[in-house]
N, C-alpha and C positions, 0 to 999 in steps of 0.2 A: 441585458439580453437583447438577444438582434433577431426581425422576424425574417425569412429567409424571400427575397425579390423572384419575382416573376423567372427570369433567366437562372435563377440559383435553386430555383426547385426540383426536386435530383427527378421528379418524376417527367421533367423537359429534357432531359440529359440524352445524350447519347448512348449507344450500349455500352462504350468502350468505358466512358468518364463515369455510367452507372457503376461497370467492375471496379475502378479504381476508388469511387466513391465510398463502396463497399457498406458498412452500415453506418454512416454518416446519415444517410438518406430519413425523413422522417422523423428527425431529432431538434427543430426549428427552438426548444426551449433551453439548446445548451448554449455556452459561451459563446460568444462567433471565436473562430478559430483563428488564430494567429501564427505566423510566423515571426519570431524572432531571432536576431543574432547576438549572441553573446560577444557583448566588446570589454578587450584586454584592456588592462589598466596598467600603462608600463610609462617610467618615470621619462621625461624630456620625450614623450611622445605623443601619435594621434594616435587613430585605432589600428586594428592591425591591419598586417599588408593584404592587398590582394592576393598575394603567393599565397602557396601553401595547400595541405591536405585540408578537406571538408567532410566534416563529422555530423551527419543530421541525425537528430535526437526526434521521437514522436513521444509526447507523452501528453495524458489527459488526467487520470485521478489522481488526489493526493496522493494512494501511498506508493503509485508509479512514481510519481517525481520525485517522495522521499528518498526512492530508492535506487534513482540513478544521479540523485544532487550531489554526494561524493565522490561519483566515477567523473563527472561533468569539471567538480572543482576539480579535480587531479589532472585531466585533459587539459584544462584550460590553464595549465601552467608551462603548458609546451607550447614556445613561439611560434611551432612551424603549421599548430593545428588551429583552424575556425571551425565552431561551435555555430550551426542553426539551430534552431527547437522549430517542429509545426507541436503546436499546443495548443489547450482552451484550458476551459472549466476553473481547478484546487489548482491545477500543475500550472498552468500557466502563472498564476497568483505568485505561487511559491518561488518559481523562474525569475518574476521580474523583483520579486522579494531580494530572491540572492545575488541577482549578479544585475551588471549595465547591461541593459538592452536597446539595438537597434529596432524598430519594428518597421518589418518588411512586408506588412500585410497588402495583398493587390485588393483593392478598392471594391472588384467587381464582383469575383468569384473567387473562393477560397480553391478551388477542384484546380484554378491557373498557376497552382503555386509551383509548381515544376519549372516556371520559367523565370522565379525567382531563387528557387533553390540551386541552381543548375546541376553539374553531375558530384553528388558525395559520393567521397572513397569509399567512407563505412556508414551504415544508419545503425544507431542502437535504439533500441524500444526494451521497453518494459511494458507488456501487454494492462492496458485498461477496461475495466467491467466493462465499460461505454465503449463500443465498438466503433471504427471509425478510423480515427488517425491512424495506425497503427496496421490495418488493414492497405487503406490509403497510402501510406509511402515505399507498402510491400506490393502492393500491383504498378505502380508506378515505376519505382524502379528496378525490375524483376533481377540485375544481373550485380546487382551492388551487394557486394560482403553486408551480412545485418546479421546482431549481436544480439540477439532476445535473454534480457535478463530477468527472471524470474523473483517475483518480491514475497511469493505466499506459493506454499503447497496446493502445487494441479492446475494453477491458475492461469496457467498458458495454454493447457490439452483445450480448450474450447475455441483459443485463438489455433492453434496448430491444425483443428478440424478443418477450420473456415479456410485456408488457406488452401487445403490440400482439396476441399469441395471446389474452391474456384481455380484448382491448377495452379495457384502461384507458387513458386519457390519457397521452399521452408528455410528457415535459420540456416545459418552456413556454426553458428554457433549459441548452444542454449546455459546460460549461468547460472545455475540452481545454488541454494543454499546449502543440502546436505545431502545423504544419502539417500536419506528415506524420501527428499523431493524426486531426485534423480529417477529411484525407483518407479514412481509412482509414473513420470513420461514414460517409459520406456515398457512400462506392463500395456500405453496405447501405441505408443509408437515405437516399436520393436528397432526398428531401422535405424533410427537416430541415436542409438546408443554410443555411438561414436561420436556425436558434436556436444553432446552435455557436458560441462565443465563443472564438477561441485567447487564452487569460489566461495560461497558465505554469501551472505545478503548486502549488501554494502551499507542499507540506513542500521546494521547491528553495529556496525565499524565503533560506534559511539559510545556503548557498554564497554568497551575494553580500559575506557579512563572516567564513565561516567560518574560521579561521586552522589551515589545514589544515597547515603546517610544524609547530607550535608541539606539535597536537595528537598529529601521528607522532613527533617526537622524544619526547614525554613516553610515550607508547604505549610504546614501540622498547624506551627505558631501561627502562621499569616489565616488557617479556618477557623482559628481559636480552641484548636485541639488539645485537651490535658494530657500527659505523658501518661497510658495508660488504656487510652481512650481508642476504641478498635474502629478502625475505616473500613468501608467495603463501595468498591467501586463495579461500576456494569458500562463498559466498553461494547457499543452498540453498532451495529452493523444494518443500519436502516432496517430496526428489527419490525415498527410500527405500533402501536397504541395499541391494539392487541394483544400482542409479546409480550409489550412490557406492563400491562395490565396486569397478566397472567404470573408475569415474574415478581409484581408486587405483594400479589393473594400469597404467593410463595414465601417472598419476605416475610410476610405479618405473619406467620405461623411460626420465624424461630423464635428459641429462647433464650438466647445469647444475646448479649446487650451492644447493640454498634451503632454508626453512623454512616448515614449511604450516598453515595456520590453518583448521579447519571451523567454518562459523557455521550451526548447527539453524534452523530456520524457528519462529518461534515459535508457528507453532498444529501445528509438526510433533508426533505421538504418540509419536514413535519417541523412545528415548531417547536421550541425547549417549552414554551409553558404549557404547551397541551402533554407532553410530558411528565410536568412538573405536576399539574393539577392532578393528573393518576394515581402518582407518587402520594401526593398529600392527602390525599382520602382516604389515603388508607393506613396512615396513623403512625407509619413512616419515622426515622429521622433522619429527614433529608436535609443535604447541607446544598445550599445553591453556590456550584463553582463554578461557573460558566466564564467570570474572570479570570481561571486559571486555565494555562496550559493543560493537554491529555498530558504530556509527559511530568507537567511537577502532579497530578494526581496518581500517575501510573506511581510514580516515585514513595507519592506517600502513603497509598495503600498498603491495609493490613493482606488483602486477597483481592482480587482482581475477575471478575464475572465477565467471559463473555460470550459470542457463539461461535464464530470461526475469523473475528479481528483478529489483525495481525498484533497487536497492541496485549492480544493472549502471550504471544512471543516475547514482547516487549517484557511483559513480568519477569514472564521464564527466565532471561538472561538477567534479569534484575532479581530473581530469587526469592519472587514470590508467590506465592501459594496460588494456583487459576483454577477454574472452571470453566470448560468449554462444553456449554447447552445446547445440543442441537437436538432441541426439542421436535419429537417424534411428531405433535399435535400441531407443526406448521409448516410447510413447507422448507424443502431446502434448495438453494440454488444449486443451477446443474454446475458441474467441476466441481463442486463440494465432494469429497473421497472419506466417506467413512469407513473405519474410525480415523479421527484427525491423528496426523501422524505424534505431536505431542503425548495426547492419550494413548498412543499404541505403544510407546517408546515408557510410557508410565511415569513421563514429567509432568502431567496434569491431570484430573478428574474432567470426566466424562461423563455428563449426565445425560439422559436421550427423553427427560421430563424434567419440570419444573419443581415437580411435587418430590425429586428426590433432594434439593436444596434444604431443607428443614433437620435433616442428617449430617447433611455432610457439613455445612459450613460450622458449626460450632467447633467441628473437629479442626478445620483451619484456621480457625481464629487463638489454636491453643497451640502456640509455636512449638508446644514439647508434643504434642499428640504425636502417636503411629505411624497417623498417615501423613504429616508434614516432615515426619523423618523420612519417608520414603520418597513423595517428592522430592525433597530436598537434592538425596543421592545420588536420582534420575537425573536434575537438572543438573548438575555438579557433572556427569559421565554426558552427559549426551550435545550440549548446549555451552559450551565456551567461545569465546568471540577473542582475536589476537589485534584486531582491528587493522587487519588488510585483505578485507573482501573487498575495496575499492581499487585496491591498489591492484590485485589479479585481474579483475576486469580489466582496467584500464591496459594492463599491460599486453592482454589478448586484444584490444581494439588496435593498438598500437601494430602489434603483429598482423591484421588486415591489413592495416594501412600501407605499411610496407611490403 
């Protein structure tokens, strides 16, 4: 963490770099922001040339960069394109995880990065909870084609607000998942019905070969799981020790016999053992998998608990039974659109309390039950993945460029 200097405190700024700064300002505890450039790896060569079309990416939370890291890889296979990121936080992590990076970051002030960027053809963004970048490359460079691609249901309408409160140009094009995401813009923004593309998600591209048997059995064995033996996981959305308090009072009352998995939020603060400690007071049988992947638990789950994570989806296309809690007794973030479109569509249970868990989940942990046949049929019609919602996008960024 970087504490923000004298000069770089948005409240010394000018008006113009406060617009641009947008809600960067008063966030001194996140990453410091980087800019990075993705360098090609091409054989009897150095990096790539200075020619060429320039492609600047803004992304900040994990599951924004999940979900423009296969549009990124597929770009980044065309000689003629360079790849910038401005990034912090999970995204950045994950950026320099995947690919070689230059780091271009100015020394003094991240607000000067325009004279390191110089002018990109196209910006793509994938809007972040944490407000800031994203904003930031959209007041900046008001006249440059940008490609907003959408990773979760509605999650852009609060970015689409803020833009249109400061006057900035909206998307020239927005990539939603399906229809009922599409839908759900366009009930706020009437006008933009003609720039929404339903493409698919691009982090779903993975289910269409993922070998989700393969990766639960290896899962199951490596928690010391008997064939037999029911898993129940809770994909957490910075829900807080409260929530998840309340969700355990809820567990301790079934009667069905399982094993339970907490998986942290990764930009949660809160620690896994004050967590944990919740969990185990209350008599619980909790399995500590904090060495495991989300995705080899998503995999080896019986059912899948959560409140509006994308990781609810993640089951879905993997075919397993979710619960999405958006429990009435805690607040919900705004863009939240109830009912969630999975439950409206009838590929998941919808609880709007805690207290109706002691019901329902026995019925999902009994693969021949009712309601996991009708699940089932929902997710079957509504939720298939071909694995080229990367390849769509990229192919509309491509057409900006040109």
């Amino acid at each position: 963490m970087e504490e923000l200097s004298e000069e770089s405190n948005p409240e010394n700024l000018s008006a113009d770099k406060k617009q641009r700064a947008a809600y960067i300002e008063g966030r001194p505890d996140l990453f410091k922001t980087k800019i990075l450039r993705i360098k090609k790896e091409r054989s009897g060569q150095g990096d790539e040339d200075t020619e060429g079309k320039n492609i600047l990416v803004a992304t900040r939370d994990p599951g924004s960069a999940n979900a423009l890291l296969p549009v990124l890889k597929e770009l980044d296979t065309d000689p003629g394109i360079r790849i910038t990121a401005i990034t912090d936080g999970r995204a950045e992590e994950i950026i320099e995880r995947e690919f070689h990076v230059e780091d271009l970051t100015p020394e003094d002030n991240i607000l000067t990065a325009e004279k390191i960027i110089g002018s990109p053809n196209v910006i793509l963004i994938d809007n972040s909870e944490e407000k800031g970048i994203d904003t930031y490359v959209s007041a900046t460079f008001p006249d440059t084609p940008k490609i907003l691609v959408e990773d979760y249901y509605a999650n852009t309408i609060s970015f689409l607000h803020i833009l249109t409160e400061r006057n900035i140009p909206l998307p020239d094009k927005i990539c939603v998942m399906d229809e009922g995401a599409k839908e759900l813009i366009i009930k706020e923004f009437p006008d933009l019905e003609k720039r929404i593309e339903v493409t698919g998600q691009p982090a779903f591209d993975r289910f269409a070969t993922e070998d989700t048997e393969r990766i639960a059995r290896e899962t199951r064995e490596k928690l010391g799981l008997k064939p037999g033996d029911k898993l129940v996981s809770f994909m957490s959305t910075i829900d807080g020790t409260e929530k998840v308090a309340h969700l355990a009072e809820a567990l301790k009352r079934i009667s069905a016999d399982f094993y339970f998995i907490f998986r942290r939020h990764p930009r949660d603060n809160t620690s896994y053992e004050a967590y944990r400690k919740i969990l185990a007071d209350t008599g619980i049988k909790v399995i500590d998998a904090n060495d495991f992947s989300t995705n080899d638990i998503g995999a080896a789950s019986d059912v899948v608990l959560t409140t509006w994570s994308t990781e609810g989806l993640h089951s879905i296309y993997r075919r397993k039974p979710t619960v999405n809690i958006v429990d009435k007794n805690f607040p919900v973030p705004e863009g939240i659109v109830l009912p969630l479109v999975p439950v409206k569509l009838g590929a998941s249970v919808g609880l709007d309390s805690m207290e109706g868990l002691p019901e329902i989940l026995p019925q999902l942990l009994d693969t021949k039950s009712a309601l996991n046949r009708k699940l089932n049929k929902k997710m079957n019609k509504y939720y298939q993945a071909d694995g080229k919602n990367a390849s769509r996008i990229a192919k509309i960024v491509k057409q900006y460029i040109k």
